[in-house]
mmCIF file of the N, C-alpha and C atoms, coordinates in Angstrom:
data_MODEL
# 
_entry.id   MODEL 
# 
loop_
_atom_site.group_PDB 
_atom_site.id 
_atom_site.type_symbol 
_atom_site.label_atom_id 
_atom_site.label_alt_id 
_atom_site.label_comp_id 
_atom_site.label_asym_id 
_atom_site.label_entity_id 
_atom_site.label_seq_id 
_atom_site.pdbx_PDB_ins_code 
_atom_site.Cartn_x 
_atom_site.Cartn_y 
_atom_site.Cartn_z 
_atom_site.occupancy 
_atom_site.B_iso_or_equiv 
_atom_site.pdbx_formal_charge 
_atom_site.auth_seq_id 
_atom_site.auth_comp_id 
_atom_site.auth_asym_id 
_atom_site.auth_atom_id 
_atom_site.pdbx_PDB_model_num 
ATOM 1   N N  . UNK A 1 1  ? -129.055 -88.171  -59.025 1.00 0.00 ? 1  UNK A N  1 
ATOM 2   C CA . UNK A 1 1  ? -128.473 -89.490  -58.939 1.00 0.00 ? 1  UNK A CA 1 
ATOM 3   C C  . UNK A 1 1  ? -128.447 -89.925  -57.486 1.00 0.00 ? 1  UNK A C  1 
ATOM 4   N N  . UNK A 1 2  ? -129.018 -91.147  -57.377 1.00 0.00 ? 2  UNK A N  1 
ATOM 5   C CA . UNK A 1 2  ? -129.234 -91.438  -56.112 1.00 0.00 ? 2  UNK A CA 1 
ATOM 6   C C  . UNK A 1 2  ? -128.181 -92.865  -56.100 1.00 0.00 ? 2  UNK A C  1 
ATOM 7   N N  . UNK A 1 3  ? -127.870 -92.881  -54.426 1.00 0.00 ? 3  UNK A N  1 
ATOM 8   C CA . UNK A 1 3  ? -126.314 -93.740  -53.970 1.00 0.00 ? 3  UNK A CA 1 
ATOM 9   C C  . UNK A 1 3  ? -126.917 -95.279  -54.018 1.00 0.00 ? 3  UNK A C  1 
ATOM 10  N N  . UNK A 1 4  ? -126.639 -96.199  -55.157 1.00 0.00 ? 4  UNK A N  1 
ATOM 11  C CA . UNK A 1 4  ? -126.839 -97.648  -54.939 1.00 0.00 ? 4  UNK A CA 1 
ATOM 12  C C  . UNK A 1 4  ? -126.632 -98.455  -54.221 1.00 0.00 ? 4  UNK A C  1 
ATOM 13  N N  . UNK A 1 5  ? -127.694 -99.428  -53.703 1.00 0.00 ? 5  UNK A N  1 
ATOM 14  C CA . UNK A 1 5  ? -127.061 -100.360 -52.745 1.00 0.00 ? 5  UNK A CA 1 
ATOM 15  C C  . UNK A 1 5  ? -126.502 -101.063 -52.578 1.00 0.00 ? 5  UNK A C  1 
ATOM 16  N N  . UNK A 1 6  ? -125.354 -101.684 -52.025 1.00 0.00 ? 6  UNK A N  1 
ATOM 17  C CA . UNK A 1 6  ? -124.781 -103.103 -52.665 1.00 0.00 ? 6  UNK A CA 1 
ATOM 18  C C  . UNK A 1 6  ? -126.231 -104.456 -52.475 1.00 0.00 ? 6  UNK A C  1 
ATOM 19  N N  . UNK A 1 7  ? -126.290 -104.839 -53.330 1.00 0.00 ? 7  UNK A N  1 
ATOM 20  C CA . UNK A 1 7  ? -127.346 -106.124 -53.232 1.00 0.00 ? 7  UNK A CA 1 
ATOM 21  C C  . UNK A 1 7  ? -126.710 -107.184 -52.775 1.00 0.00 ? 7  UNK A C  1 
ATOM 22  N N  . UNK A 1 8  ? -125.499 -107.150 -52.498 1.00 0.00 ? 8  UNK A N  1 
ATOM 23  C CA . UNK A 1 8  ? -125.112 -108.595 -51.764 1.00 0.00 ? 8  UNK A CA 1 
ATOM 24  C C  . UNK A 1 8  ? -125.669 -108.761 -50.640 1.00 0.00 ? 8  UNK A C  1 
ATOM 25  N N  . UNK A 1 9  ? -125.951 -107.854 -49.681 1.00 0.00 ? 9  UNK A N  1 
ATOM 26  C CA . UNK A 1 9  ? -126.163 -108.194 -48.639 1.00 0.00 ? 9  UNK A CA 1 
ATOM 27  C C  . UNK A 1 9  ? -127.801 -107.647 -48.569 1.00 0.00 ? 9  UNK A C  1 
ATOM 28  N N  . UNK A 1 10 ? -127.912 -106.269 -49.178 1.00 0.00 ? 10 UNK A N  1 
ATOM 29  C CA . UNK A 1 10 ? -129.113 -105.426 -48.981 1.00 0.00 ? 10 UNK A CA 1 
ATOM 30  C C  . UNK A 1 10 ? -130.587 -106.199 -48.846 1.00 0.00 ? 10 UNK A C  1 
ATOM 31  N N  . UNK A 1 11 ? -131.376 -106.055 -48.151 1.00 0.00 ? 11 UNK A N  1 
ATOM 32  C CA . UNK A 1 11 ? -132.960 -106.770 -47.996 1.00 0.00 ? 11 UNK A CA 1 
ATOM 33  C C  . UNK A 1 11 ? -133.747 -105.129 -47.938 1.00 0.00 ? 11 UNK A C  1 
ATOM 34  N N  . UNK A 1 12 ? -135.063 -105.160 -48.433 1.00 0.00 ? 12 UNK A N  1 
ATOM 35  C CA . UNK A 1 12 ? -135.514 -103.921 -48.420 1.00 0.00 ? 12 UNK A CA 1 
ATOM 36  C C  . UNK A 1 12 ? -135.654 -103.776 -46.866 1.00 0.00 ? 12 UNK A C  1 
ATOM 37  N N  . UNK A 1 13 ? -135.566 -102.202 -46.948 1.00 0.00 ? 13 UNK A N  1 
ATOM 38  C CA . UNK A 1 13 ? -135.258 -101.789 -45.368 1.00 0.00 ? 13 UNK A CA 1 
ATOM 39  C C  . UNK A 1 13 ? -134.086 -101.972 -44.967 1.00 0.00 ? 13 UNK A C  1 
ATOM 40  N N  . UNK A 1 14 ? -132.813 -102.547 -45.461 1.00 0.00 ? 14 UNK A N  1 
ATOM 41  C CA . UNK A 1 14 ? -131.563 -103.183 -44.951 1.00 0.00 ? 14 UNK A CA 1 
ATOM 42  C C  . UNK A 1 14 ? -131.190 -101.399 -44.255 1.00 0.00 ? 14 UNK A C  1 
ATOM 43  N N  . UNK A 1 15 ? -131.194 -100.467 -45.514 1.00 0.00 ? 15 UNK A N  1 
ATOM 44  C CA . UNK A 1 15 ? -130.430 -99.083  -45.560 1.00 0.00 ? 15 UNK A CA 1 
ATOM 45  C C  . UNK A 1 15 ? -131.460 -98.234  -44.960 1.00 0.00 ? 15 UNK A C  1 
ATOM 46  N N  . UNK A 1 16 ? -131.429 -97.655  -43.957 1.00 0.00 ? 16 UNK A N  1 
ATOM 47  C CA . UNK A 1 16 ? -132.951 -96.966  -43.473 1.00 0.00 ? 16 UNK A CA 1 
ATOM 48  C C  . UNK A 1 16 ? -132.924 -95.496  -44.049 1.00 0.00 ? 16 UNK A C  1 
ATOM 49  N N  . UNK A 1 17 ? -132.209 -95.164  -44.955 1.00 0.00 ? 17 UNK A N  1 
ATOM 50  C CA . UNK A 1 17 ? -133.121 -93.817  -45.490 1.00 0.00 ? 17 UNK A CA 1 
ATOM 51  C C  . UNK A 1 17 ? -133.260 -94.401  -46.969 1.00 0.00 ? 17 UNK A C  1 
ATOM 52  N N  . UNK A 1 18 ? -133.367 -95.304  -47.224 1.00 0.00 ? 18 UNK A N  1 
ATOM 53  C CA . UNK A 1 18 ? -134.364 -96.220  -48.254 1.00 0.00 ? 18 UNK A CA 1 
ATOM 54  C C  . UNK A 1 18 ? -136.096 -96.141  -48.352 1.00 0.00 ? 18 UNK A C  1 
ATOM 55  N N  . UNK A 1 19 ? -136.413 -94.976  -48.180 1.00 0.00 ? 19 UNK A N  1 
ATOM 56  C CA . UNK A 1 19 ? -138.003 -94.977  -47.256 1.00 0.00 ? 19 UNK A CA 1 
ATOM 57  C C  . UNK A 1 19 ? -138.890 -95.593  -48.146 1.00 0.00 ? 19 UNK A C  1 
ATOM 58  N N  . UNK A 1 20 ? -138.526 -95.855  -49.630 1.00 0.00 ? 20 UNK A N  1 
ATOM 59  C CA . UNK A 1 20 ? -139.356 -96.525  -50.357 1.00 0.00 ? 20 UNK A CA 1 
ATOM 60  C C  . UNK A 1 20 ? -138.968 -97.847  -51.460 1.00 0.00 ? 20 UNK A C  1 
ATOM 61  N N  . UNK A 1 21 ? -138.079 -98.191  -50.491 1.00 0.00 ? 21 UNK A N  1 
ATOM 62  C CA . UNK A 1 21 ? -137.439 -99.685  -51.137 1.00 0.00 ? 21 UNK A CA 1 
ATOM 63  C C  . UNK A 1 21 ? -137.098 -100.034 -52.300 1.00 0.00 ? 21 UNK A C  1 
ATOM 64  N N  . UNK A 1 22 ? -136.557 -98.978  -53.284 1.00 0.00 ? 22 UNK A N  1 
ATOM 65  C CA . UNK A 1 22 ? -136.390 -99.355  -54.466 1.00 0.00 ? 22 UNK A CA 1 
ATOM 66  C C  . UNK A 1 22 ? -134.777 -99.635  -54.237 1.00 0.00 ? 22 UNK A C  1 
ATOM 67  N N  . UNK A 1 23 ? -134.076 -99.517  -53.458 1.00 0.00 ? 23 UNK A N  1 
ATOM 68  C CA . UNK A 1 23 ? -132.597 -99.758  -53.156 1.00 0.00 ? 23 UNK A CA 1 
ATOM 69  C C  . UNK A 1 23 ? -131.631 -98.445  -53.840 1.00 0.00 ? 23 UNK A C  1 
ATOM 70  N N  . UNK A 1 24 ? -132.274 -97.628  -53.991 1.00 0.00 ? 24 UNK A N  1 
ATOM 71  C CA . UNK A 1 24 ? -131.313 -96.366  -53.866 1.00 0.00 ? 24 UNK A CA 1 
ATOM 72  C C  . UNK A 1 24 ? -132.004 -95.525  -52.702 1.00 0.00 ? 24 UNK A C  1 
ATOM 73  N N  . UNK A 1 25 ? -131.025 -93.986  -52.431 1.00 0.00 ? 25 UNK A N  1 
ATOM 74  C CA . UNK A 1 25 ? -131.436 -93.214  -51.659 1.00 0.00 ? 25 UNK A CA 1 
ATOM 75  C C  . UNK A 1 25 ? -131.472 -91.920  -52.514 1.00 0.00 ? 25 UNK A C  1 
ATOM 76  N N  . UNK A 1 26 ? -133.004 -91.340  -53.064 1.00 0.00 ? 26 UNK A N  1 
ATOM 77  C CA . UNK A 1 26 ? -132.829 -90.102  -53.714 1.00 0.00 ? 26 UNK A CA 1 
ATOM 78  C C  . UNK A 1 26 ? -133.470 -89.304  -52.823 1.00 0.00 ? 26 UNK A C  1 
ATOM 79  N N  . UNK A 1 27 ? -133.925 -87.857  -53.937 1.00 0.00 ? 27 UNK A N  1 
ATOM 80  C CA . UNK A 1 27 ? -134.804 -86.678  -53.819 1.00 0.00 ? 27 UNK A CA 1 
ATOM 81  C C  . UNK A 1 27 ? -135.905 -87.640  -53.482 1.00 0.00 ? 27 UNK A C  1 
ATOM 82  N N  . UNK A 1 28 ? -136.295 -88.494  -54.033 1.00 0.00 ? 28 UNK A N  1 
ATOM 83  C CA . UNK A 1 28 ? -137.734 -89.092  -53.645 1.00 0.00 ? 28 UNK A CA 1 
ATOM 84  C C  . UNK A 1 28 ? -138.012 -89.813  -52.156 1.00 0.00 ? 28 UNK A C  1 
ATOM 85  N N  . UNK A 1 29 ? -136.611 -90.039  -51.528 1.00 0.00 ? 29 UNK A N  1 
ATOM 86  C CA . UNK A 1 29 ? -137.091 -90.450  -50.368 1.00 0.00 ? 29 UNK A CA 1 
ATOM 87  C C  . UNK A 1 29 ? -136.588 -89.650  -49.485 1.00 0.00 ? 29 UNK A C  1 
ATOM 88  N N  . UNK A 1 30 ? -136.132 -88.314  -49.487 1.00 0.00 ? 30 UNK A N  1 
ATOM 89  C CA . UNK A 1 30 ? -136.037 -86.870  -48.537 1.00 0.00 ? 30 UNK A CA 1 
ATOM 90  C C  . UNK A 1 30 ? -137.408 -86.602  -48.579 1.00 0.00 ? 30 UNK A C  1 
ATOM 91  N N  . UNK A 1 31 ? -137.797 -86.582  -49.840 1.00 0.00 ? 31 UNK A N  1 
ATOM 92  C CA . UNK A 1 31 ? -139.984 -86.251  -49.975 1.00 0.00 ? 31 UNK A CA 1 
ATOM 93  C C  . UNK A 1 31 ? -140.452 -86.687  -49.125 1.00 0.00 ? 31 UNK A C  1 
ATOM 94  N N  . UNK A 1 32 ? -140.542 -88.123  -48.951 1.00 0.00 ? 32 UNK A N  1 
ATOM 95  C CA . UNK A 1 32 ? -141.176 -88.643  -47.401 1.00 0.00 ? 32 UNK A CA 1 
ATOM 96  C C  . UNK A 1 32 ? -141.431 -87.924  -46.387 1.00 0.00 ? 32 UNK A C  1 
ATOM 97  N N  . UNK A 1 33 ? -140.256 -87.188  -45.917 1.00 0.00 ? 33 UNK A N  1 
ATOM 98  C CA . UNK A 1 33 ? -140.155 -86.415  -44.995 1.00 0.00 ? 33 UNK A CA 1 
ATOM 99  C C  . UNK A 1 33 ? -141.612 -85.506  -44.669 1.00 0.00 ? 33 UNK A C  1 
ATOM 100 N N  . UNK A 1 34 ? -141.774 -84.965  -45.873 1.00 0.00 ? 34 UNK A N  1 
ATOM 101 C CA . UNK A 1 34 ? -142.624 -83.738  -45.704 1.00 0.00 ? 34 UNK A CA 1 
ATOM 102 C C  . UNK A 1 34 ? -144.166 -83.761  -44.897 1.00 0.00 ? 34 UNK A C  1 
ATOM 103 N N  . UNK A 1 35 ? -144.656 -85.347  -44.437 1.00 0.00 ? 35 UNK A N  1 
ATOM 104 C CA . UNK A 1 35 ? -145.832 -84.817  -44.131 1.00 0.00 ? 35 UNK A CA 1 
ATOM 105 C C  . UNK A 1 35 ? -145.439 -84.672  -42.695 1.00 0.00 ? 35 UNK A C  1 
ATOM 106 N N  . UNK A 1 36 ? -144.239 -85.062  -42.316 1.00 0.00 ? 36 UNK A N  1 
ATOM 107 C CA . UNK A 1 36 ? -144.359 -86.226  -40.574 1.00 0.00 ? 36 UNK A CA 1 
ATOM 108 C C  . UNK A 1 36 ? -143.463 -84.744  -40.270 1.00 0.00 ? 36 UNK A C  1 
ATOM 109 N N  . UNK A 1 37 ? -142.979 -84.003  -41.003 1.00 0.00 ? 37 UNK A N  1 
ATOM 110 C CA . UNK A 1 37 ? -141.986 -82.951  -40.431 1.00 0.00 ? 37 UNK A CA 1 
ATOM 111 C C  . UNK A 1 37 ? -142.277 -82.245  -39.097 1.00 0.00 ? 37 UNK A C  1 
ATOM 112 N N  . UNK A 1 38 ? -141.452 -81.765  -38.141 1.00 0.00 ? 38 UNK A N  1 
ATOM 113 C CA . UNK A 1 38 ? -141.853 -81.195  -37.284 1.00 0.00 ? 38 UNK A CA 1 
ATOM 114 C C  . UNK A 1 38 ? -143.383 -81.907  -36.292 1.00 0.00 ? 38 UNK A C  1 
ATOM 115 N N  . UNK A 1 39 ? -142.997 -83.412  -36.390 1.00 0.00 ? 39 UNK A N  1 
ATOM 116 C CA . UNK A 1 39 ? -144.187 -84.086  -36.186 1.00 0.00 ? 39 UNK A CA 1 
ATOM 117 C C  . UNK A 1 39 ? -143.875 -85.134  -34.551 1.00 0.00 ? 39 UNK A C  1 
ATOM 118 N N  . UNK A 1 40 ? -144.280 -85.171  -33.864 1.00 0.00 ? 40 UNK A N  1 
ATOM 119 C CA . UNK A 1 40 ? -143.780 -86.495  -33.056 1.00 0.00 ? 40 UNK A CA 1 
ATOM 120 C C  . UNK A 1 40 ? -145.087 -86.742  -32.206 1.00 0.00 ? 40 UNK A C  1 
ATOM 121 N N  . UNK A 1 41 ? -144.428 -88.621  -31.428 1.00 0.00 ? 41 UNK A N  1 
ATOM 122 C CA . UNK A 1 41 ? -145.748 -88.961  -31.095 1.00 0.00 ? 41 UNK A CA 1 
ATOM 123 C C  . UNK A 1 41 ? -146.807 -88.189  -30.116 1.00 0.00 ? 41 UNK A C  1 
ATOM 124 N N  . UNK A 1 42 ? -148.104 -88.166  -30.091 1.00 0.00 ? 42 UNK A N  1 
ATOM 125 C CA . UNK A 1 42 ? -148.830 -89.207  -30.309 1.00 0.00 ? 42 UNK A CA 1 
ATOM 126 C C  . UNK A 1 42 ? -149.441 -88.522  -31.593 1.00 0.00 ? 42 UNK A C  1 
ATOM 127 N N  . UNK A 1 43 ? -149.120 -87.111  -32.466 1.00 0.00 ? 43 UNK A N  1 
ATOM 128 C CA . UNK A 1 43 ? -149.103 -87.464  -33.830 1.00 0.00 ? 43 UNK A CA 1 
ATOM 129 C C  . UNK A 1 43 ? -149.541 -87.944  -34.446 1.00 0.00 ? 43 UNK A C  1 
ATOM 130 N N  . UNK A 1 44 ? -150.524 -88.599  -35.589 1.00 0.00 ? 44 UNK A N  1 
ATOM 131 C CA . UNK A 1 44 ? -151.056 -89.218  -35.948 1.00 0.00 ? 44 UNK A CA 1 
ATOM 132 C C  . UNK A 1 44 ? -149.867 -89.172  -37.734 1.00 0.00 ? 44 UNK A C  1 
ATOM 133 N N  . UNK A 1 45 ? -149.455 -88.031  -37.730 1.00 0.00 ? 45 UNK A N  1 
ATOM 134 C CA . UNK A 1 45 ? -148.067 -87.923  -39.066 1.00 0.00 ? 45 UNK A CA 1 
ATOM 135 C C  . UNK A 1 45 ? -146.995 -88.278  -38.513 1.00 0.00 ? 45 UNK A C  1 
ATOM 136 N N  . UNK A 1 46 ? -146.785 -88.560  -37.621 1.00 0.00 ? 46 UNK A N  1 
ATOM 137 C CA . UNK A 1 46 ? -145.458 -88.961  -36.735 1.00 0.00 ? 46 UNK A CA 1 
ATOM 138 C C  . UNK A 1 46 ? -144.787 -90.553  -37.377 1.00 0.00 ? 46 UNK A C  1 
ATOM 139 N N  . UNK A 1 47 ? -144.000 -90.800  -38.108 1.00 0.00 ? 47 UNK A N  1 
ATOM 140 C CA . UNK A 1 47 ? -143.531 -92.044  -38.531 1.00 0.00 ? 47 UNK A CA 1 
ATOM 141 C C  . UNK A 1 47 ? -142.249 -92.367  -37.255 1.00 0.00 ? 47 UNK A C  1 
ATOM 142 N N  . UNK A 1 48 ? -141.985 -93.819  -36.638 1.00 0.00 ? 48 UNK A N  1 
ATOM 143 C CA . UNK A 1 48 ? -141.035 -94.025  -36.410 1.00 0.00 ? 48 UNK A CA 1 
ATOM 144 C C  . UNK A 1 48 ? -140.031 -94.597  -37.571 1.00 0.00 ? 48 UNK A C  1 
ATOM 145 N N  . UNK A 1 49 ? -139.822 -94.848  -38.286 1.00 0.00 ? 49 UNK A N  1 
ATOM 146 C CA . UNK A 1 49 ? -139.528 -95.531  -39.714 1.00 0.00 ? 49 UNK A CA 1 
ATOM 147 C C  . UNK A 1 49 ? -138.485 -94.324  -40.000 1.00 0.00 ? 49 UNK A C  1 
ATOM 148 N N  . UNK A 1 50 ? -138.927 -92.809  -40.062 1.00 0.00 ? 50 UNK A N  1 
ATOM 149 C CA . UNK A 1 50 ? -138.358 -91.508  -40.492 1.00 0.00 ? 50 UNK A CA 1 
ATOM 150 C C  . UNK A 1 50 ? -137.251 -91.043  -39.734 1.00 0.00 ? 50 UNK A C  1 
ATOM 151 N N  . UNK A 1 51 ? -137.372 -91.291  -38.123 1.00 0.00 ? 51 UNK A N  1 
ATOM 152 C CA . UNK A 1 51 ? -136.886 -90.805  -36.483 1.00 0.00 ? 51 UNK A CA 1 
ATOM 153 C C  . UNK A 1 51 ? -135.637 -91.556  -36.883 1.00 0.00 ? 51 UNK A C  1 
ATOM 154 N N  . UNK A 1 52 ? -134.676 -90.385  -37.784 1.00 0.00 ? 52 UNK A N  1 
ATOM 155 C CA . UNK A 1 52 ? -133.459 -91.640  -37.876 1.00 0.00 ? 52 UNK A CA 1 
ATOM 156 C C  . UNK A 1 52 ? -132.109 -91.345  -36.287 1.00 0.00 ? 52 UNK A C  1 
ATOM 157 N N  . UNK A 1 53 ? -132.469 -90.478  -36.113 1.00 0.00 ? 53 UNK A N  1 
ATOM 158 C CA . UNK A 1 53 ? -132.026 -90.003  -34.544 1.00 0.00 ? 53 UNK A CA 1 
ATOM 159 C C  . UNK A 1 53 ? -132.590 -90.490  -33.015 1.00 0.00 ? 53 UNK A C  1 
ATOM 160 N N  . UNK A 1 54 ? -133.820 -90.742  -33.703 1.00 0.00 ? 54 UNK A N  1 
ATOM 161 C CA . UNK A 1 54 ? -134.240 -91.420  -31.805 1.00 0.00 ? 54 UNK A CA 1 
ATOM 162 C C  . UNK A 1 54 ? -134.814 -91.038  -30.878 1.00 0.00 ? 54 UNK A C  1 
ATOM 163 N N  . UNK A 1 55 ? -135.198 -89.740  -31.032 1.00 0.00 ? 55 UNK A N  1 
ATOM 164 C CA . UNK A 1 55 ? -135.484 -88.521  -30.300 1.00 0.00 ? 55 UNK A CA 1 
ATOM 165 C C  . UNK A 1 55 ? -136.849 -88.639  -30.224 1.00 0.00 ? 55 UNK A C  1 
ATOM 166 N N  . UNK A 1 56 ? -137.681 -89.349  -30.771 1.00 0.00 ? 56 UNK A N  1 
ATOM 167 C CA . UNK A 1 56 ? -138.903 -89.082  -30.779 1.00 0.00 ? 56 UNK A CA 1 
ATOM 168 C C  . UNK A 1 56 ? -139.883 -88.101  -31.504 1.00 0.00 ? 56 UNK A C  1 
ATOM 169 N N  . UNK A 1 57 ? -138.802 -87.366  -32.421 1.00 0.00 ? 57 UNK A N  1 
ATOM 170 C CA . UNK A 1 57 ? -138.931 -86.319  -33.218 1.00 0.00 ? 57 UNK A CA 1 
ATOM 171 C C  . UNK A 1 57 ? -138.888 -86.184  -34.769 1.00 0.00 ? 57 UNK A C  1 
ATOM 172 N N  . UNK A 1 58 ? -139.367 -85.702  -35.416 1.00 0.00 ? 58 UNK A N  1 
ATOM 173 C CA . UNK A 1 58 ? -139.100 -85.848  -36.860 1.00 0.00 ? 58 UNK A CA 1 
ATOM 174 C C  . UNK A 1 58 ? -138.427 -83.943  -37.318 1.00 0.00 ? 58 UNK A C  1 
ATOM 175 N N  . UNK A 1 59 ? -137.199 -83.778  -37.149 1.00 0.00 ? 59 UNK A N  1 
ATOM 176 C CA . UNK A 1 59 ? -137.173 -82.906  -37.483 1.00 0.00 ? 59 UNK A CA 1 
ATOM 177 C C  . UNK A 1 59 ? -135.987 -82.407  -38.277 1.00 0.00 ? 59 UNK A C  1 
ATOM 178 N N  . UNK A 1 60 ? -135.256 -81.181  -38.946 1.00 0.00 ? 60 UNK A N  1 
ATOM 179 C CA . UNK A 1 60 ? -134.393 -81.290  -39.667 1.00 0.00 ? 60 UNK A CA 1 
ATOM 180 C C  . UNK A 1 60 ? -133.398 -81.791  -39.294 1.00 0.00 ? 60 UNK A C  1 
ATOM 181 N N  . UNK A 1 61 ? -133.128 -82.004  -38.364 1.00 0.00 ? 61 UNK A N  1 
ATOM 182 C CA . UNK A 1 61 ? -131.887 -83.333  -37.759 1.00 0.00 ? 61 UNK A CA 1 
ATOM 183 C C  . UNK A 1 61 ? -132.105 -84.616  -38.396 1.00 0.00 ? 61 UNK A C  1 
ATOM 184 N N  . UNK A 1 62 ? -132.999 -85.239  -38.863 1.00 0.00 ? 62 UNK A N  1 
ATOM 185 C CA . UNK A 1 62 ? -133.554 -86.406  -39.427 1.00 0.00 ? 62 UNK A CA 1 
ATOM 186 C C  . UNK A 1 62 ? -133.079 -86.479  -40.616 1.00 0.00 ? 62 UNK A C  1 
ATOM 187 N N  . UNK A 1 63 ? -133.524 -85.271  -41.465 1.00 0.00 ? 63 UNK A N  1 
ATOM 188 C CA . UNK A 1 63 ? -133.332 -84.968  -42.990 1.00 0.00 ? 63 UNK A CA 1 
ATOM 189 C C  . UNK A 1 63 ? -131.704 -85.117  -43.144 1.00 0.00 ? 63 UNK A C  1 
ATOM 190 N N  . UNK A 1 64 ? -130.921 -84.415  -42.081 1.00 0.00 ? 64 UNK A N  1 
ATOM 191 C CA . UNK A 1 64 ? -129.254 -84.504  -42.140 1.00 0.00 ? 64 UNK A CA 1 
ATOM 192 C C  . UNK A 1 64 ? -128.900 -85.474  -42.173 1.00 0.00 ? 64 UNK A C  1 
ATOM 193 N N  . UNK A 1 65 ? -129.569 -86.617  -41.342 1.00 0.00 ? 65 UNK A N  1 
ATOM 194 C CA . UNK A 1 65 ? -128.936 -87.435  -41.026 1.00 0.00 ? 65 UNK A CA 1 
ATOM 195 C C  . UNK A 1 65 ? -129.268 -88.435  -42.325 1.00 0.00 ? 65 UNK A C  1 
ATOM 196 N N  . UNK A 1 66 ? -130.509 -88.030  -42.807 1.00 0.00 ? 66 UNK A N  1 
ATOM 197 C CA . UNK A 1 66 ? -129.955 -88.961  -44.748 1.00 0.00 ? 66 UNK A CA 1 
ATOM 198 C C  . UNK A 1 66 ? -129.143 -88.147  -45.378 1.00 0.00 ? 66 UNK A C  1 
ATOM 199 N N  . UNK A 1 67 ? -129.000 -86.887  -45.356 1.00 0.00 ? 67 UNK A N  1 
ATOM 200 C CA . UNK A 1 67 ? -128.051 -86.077  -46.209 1.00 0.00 ? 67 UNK A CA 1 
ATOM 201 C C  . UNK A 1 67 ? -126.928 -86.673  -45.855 1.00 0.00 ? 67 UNK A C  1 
ATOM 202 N N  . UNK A 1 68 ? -126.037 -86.486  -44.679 1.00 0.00 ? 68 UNK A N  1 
ATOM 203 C CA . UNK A 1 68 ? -124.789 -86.923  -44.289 1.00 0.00 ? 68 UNK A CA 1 
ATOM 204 C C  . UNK A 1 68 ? -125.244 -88.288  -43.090 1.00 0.00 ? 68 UNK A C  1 
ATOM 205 N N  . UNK A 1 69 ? -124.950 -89.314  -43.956 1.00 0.00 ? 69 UNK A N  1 
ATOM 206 C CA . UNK A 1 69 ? -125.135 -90.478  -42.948 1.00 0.00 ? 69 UNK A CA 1 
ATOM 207 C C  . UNK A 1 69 ? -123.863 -90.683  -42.093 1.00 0.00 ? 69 UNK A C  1 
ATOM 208 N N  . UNK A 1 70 ? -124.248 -91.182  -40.918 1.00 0.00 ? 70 UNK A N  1 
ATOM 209 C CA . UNK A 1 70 ? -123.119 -91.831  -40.318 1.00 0.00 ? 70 UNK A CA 1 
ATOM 210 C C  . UNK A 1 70 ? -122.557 -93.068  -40.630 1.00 0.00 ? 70 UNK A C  1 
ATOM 211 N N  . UNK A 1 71 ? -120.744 -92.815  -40.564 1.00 0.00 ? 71 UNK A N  1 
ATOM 212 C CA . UNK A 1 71 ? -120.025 -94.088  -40.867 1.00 0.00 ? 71 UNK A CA 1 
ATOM 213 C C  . UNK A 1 71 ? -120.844 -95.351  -40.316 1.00 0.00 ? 71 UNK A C  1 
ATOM 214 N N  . UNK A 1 72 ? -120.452 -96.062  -41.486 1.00 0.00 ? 72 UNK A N  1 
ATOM 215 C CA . UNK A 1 72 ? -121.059 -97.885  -40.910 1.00 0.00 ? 72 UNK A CA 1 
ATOM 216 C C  . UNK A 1 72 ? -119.832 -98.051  -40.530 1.00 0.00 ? 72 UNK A C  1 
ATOM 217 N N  . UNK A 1 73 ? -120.214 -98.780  -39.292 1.00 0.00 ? 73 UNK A N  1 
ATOM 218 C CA . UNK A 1 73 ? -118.599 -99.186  -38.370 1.00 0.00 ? 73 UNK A CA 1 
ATOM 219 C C  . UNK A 1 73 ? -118.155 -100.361 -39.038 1.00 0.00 ? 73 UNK A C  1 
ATOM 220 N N  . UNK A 1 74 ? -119.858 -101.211 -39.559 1.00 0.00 ? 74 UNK A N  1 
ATOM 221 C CA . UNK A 1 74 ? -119.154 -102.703 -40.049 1.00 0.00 ? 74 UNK A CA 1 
ATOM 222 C C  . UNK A 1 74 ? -118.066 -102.444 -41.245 1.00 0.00 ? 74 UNK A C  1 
ATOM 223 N N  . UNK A 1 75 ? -118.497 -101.455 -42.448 1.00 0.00 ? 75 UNK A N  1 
ATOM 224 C CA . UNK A 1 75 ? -117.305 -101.265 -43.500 1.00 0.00 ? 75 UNK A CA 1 
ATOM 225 C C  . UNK A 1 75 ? -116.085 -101.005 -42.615 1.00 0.00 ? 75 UNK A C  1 
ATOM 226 N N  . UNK A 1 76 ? -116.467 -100.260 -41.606 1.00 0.00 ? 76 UNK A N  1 
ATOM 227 C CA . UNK A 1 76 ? -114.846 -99.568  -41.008 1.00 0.00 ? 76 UNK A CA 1 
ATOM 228 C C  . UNK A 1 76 ? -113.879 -100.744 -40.962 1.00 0.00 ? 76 UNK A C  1 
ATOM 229 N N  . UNK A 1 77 ? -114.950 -101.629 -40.025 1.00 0.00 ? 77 UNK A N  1 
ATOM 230 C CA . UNK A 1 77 ? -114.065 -102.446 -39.219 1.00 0.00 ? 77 UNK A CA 1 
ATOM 231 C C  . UNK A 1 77 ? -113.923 -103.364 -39.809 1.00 0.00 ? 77 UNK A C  1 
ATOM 232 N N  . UNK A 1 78 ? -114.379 -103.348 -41.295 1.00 0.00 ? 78 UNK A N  1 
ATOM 233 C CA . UNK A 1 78 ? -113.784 -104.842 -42.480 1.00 0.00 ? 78 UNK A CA 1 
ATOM 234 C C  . UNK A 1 78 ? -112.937 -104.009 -43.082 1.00 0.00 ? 78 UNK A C  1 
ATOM 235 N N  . UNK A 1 79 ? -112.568 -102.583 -43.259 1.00 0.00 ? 79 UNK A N  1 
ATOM 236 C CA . UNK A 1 79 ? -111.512 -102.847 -44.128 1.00 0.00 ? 79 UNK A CA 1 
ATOM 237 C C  . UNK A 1 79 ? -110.249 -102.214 -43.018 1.00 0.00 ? 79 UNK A C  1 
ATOM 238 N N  . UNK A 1 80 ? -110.428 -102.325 -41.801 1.00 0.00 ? 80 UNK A N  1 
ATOM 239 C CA . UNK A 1 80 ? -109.321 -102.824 -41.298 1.00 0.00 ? 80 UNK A CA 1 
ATOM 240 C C  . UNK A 1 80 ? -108.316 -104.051 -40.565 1.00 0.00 ? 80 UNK A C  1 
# 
């Protein structure tokens, strides 16, 4: 079971570990991962799209960071 998006606001790509725009986040878009893994530029498997850290790197830090996303500040800071 993969986490739904709210569509009020969502545009494909809105959620970036969405890697294949159907507006959930499953097993199918951790798969992505697998060709670019352990990959960075100039790479020719190297995705920036994947680099959800920044680093220039595609590596299991990436994968975590769809496993355990970081707080959205905007929810934070609307529901206070």
């Amino acid at each position: 079971m993969g986490r739904k998006l709210d569509r009020a606001w969502a545009e494909p790509d809105a959620w970036p570990v969405d890697f294949n725009n159907d507006q959930t986040a499953t097993t199918q878009d951790v798969l992505k991962y697998i060709p670019g893994l352990n990959t960075s530029p100039p790479n020719p498997a190297y995705n920036v799209r994947f680099d959800l850290d920044g680093d220039n790197k595609l590596t299991t830090q990436d994968v975590m960071k769809f496993i355990v996303p970081e707080p959205d500040v905007h929810s934070i800071a609307a529901e206070n």
